[in-house]
N, CA, C and O atoms as a MOPAC input file, in Angstrom:
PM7 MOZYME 1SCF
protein

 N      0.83200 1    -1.16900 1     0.00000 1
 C      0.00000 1     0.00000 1     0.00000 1
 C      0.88900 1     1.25000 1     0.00000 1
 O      1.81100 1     1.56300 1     0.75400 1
 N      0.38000 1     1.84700 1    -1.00800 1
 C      1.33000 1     3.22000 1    -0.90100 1
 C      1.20100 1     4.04400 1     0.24500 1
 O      0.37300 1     3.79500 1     1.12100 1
 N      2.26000 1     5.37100 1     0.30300 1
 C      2.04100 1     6.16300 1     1.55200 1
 C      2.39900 1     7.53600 1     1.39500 1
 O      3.48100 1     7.60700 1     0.81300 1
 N      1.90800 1     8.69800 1     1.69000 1
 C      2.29500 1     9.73000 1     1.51100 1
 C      3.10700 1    10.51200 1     2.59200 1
 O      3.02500 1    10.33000 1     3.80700 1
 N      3.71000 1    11.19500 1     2.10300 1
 C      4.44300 1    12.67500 1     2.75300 1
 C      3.36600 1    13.95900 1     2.37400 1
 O      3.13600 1    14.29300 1     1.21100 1
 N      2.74600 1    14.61900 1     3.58300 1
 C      2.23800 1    15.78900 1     3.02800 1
 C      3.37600 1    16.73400 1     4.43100 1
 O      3.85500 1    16.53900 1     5.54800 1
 N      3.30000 1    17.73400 1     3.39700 1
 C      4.19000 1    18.67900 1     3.98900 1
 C      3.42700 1    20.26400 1     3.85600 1
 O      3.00000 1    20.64500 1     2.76600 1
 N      3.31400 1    21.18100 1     5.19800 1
 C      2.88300 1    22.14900 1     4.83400 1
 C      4.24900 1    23.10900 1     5.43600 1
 O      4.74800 1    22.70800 1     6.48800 1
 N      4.86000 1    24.37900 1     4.77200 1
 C      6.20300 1    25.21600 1     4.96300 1
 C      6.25000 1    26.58700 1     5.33400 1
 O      5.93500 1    27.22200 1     4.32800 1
 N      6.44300 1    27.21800 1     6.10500 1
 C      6.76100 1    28.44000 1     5.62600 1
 C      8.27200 1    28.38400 1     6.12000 1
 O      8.89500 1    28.16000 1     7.15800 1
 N      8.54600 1    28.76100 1     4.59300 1
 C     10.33800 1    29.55000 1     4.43900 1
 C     10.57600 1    30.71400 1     4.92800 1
 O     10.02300 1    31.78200 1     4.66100 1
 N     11.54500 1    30.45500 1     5.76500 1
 C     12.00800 1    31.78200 1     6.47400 1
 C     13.33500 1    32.31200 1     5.75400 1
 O     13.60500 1    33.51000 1     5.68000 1
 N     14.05000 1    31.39800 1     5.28500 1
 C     15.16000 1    31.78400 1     4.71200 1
 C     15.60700 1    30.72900 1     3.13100 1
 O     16.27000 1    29.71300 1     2.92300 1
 N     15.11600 1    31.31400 1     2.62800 1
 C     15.38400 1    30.75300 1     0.73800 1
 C     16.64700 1    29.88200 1     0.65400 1
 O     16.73400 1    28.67100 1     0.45100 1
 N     17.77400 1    30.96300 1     0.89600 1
 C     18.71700 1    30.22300 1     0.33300 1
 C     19.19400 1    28.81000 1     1.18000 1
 O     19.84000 1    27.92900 1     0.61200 1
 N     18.76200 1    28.71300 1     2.70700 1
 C     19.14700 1    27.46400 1     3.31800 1
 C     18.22900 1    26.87200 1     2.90200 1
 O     18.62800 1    25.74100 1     2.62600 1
 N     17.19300 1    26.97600 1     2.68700 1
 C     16.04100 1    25.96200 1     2.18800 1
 C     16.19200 1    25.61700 1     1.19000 1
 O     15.59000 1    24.56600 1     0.97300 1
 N     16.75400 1    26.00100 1     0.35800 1
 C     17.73200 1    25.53500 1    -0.91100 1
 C     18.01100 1    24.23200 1    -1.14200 1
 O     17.49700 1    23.48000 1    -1.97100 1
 N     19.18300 1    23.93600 1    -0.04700 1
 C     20.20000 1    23.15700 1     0.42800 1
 C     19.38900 1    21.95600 1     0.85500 1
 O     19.78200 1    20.84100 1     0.51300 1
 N     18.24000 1    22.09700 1     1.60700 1
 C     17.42100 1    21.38400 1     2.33000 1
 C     16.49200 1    20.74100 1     1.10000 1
 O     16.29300 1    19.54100 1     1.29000 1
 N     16.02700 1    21.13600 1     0.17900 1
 C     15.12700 1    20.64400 1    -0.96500 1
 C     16.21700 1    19.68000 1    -1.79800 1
 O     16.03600 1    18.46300 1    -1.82600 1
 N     17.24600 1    20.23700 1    -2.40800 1
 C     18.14800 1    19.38700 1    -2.88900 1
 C     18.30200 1    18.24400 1    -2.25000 1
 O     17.92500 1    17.15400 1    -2.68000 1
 N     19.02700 1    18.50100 1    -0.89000 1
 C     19.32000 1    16.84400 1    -0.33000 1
 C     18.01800 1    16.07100 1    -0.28700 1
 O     17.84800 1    14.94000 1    -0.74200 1
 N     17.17000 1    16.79000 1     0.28700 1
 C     15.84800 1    16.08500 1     0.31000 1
 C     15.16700 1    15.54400 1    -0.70500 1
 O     14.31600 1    14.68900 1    -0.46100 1
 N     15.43200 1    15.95500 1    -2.02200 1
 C     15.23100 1    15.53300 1    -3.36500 1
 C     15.62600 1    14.31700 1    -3.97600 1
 O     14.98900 1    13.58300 1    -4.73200 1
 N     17.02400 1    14.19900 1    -3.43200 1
 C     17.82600 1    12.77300 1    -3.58300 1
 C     17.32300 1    11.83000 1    -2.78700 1
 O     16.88800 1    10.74300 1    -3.16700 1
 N     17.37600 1    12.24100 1    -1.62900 1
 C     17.23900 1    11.10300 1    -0.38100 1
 C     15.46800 1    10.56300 1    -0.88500 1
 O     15.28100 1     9.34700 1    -0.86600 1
 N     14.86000 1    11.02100 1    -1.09700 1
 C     13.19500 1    10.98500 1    -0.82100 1
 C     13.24600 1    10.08000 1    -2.80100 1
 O     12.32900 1     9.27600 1    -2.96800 1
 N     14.12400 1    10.24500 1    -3.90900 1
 C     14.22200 1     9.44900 1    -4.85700 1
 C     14.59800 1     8.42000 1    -4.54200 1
 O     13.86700 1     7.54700 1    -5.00900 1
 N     15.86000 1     7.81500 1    -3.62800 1
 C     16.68700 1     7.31500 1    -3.39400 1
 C     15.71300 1     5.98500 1    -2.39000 1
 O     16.04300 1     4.84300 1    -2.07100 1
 N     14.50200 1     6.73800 1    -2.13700 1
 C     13.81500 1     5.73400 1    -1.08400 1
 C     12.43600 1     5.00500 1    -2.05900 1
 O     11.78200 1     4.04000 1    -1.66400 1
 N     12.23000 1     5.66600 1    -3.27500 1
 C     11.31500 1     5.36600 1    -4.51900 1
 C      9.86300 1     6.18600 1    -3.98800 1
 O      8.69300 1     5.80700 1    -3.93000 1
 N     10.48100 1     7.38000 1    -3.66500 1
 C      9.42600 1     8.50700 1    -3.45000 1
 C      9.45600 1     9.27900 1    -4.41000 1
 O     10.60700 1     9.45600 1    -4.81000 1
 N      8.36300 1    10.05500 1    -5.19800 1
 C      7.90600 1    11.00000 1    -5.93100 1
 C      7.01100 1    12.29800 1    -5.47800 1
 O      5.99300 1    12.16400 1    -4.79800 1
 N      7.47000 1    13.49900 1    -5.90300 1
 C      7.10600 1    14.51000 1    -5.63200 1
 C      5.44700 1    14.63400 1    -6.60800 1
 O      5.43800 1    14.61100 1    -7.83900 1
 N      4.34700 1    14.74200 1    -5.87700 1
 C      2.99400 1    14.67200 1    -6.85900 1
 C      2.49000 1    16.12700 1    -6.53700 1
 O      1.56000 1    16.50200 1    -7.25200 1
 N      2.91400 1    16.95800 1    -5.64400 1
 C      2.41800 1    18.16200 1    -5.40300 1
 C      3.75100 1    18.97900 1    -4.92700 1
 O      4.52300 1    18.37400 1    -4.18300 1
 N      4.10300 1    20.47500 1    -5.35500 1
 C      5.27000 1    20.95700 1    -5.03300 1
 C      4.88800 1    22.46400 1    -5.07900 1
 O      5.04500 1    23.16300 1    -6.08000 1
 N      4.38800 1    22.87800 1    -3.94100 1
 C      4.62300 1    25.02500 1    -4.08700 1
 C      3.38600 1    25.19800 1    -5.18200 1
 O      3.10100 1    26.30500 1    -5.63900 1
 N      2.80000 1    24.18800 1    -5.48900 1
 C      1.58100 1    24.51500 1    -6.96800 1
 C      0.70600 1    26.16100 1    -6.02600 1
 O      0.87100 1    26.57200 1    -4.87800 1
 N      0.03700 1    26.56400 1    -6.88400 1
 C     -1.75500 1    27.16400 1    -6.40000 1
 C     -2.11100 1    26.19600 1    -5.37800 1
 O     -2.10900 1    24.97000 1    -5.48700 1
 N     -2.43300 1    26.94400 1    -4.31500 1
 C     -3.37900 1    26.35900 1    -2.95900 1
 C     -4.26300 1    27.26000 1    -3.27200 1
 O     -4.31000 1    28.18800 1    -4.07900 1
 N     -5.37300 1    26.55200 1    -2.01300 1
 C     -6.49300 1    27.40800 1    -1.38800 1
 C     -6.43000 1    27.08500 1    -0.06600 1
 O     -6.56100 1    25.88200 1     0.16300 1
 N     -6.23800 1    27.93500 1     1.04900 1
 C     -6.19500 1    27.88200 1     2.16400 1
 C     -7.89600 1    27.68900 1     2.85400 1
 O     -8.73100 1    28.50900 1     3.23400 1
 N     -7.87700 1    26.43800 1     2.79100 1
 C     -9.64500 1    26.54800 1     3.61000 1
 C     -9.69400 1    26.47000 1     5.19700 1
 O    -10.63000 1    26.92200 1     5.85500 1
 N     -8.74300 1    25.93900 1     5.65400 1
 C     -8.81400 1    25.97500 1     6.90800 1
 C     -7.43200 1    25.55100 1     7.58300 1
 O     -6.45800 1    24.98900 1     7.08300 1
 N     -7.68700 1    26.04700 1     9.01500 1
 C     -6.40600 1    25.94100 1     9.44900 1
 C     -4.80800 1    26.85100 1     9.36000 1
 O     -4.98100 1    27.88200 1     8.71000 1
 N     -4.10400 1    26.77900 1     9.59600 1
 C     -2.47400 1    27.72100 1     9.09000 1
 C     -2.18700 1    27.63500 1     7.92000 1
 O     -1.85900 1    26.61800 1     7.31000 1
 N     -2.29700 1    28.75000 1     7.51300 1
 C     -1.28100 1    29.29000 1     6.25500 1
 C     -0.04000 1    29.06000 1     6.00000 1
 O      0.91800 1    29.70700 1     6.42300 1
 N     -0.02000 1    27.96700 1     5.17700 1
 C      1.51500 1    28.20600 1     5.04600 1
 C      1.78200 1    27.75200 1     2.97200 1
 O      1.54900 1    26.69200 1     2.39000 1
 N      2.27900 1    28.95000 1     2.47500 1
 C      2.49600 1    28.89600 1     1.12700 1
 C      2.92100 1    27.58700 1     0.74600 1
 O      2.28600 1    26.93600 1    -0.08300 1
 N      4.10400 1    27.10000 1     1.37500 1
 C      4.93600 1    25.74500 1     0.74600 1
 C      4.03500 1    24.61100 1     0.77000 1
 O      3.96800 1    24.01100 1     1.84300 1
 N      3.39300 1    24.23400 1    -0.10700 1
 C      2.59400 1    22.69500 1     0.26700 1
 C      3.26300 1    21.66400 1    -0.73500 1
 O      3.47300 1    21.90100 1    -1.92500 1
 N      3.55100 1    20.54400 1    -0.10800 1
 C      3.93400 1    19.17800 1    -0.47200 1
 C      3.37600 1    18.35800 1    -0.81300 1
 O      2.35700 1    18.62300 1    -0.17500 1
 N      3.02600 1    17.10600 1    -1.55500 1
 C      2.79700 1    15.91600 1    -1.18800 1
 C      3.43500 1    14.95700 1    -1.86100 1
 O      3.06600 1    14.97900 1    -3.03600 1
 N      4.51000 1    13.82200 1    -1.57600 1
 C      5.15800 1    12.70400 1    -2.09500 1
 C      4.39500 1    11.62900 1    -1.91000 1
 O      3.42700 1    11.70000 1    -1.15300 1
 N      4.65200 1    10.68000 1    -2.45000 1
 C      4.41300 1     9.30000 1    -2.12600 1
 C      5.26300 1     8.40300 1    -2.82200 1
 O      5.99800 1     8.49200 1    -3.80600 1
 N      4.91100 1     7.41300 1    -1.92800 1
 C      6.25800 1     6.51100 1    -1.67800 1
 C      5.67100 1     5.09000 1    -1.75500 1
 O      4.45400 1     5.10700 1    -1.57400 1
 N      6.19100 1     3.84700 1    -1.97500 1
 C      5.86500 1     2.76000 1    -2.76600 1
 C      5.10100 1     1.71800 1    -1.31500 1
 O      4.37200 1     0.72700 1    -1.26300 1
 N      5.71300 1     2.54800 1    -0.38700 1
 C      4.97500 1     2.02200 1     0.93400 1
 C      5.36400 1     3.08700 1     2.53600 1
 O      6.25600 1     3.91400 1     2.72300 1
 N      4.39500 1     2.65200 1     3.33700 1
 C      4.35000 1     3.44100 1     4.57400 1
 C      6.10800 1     3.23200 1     5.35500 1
 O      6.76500 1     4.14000 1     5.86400 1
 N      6.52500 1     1.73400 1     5.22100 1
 C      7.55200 1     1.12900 1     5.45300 1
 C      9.33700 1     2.58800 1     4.95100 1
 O     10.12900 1     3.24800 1     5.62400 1
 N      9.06700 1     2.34400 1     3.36800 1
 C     10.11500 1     3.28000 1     2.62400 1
 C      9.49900 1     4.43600 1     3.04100 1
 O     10.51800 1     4.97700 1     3.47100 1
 N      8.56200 1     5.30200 1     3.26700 1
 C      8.43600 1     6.46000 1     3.25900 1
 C      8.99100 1     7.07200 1     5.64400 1
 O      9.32100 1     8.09800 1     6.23900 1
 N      8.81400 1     6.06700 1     5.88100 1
 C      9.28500 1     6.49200 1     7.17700 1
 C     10.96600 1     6.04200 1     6.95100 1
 O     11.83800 1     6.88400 1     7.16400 1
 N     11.24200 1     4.94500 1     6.60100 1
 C     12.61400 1     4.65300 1     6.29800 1
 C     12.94600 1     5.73500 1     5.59400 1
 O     14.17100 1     5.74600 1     5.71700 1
 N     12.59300 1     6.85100 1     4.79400 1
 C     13.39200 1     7.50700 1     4.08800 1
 C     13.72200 1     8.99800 1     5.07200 1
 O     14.79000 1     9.61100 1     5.07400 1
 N     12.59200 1     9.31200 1     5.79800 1
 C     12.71500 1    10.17400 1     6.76100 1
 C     13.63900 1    10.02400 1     7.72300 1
 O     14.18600 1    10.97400 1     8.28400 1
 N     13.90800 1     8.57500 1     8.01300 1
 C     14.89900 1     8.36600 1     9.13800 1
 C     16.76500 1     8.11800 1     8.51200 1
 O     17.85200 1     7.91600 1     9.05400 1
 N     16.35700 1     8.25100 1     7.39000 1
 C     17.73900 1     8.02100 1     6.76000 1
 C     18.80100 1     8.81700 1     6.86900 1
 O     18.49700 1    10.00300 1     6.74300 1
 N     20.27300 1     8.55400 1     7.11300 1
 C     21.13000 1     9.66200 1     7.10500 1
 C     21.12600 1    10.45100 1     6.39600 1
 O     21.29400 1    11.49700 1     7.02400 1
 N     20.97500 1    10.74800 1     4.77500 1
 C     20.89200 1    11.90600 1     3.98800 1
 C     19.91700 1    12.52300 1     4.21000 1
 O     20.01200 1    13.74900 1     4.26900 1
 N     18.46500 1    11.78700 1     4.43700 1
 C     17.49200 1    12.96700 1     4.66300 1
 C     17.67900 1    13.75800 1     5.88100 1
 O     17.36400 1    14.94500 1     5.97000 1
 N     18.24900 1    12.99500 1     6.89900 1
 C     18.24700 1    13.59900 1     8.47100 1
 C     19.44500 1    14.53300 1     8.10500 1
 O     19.45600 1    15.55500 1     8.79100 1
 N     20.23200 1    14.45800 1     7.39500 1
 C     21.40600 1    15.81200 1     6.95800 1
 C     20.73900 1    17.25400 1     6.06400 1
 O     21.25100 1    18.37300 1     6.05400 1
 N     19.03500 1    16.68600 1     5.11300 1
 C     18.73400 1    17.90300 1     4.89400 1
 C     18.02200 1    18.06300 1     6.26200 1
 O     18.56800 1    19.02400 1     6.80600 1
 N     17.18400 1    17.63200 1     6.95800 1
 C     16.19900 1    18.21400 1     7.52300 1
 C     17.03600 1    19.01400 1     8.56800 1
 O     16.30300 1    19.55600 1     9.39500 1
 N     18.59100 1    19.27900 1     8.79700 1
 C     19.51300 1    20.09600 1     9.37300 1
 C     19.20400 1    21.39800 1     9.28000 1
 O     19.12000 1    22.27400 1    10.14100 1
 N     18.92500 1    21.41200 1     7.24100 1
 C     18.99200 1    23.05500 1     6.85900 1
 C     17.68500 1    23.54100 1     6.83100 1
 O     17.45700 1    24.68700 1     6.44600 1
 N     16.61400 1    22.62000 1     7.27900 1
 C     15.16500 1    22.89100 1     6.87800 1
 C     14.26600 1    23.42600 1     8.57300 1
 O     13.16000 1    23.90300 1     8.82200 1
 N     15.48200 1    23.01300 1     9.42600 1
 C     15.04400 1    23.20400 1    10.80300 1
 C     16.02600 1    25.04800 1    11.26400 1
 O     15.67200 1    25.89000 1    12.09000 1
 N     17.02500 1    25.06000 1    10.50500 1
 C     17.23600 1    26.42000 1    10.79000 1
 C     16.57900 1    27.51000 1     9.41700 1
 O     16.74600 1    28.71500 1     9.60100 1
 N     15.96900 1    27.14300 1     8.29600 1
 C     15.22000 1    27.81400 1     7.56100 1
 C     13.75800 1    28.09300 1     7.22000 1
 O     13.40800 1    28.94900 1     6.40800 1
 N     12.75400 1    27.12600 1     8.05600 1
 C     11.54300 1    27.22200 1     7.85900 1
 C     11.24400 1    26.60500 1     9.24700 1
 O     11.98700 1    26.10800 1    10.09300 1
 N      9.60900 1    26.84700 1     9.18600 1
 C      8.59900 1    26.18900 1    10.20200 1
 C      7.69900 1    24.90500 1     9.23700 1
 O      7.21100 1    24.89500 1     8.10700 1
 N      7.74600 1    24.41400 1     9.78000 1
 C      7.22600 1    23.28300 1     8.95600 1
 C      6.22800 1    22.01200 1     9.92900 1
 O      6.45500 1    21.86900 1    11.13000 1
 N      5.45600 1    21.41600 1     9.41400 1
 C      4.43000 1    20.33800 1     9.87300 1
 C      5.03300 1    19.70600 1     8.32000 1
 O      5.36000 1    20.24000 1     7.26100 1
 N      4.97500 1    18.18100 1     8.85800 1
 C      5.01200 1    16.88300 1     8.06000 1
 C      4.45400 1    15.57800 1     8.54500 1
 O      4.69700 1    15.15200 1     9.67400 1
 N      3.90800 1    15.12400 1     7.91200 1
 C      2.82800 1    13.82900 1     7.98300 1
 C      3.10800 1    12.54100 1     7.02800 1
 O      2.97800 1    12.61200 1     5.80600 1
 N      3.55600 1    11.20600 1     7.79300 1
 C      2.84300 1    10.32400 1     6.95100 1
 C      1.89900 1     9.79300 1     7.30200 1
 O      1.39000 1     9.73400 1     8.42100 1
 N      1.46900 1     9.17300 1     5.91200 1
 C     -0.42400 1     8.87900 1     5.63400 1
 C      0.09400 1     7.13900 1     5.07100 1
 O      1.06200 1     6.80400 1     4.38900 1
 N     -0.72800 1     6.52100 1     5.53500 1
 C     -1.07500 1     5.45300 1     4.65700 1
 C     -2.00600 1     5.27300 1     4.13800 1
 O     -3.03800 1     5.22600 1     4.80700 1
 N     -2.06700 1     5.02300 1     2.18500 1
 C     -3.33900 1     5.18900 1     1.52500 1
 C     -4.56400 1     4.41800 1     2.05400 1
 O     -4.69200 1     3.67000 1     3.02400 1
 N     -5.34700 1     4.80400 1     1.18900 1
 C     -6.72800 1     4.11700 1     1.34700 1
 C     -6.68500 1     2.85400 1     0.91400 1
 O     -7.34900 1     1.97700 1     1.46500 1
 N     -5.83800 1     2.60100 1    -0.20300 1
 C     -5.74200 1     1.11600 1    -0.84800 1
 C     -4.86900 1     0.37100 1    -0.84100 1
 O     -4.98600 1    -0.72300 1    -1.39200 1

């Protein structure tokens, strides 16, 4: 069963968040995750505002927490904890 990453962001500082998307880009491929939503048009219906919205998914709930706990990702989420505020979630699908 697949599993998602939803991510909601606000960037405080661009250029470290930079650094933090890149590594995170590899590591989150590297685990057979895909980016299906990235910074697109939102509509804020409820709840905190936050511009940056995410959502990956990943080939299972298993790889998608394994990829979070991985040394490369835990080396971006370094630059993503001194450049933004952030909430992240995994989901396991419906099917």
């Amino acid at each position: 069963m697949k599993a998602y990453w939803i991510a909601h962001v606000e960037v405080t500082d661009a250029e470290t968040y930079g650094k933090y998307a890149a590594i995170a880009t590899e590591a989150i491929a590297a685990h057979g995750g895909e980016f299906l939503a990235r910074s697109g048009r939102y509509r804020q219906l409820e709840g905190k505002d936050r511009a940056r919205n995410v959502v990956a998914v990943f080939p299972s709930f298993e790889a998608a927490c394994a990829c979070y706990d991985s040394p490369r990702y835990q080396e971006a989420v370094a630059f993503a904890k001194r450049s933004s505020t952030r909430d992240l979630v995994v989901v396991e699908g419906a099917e």
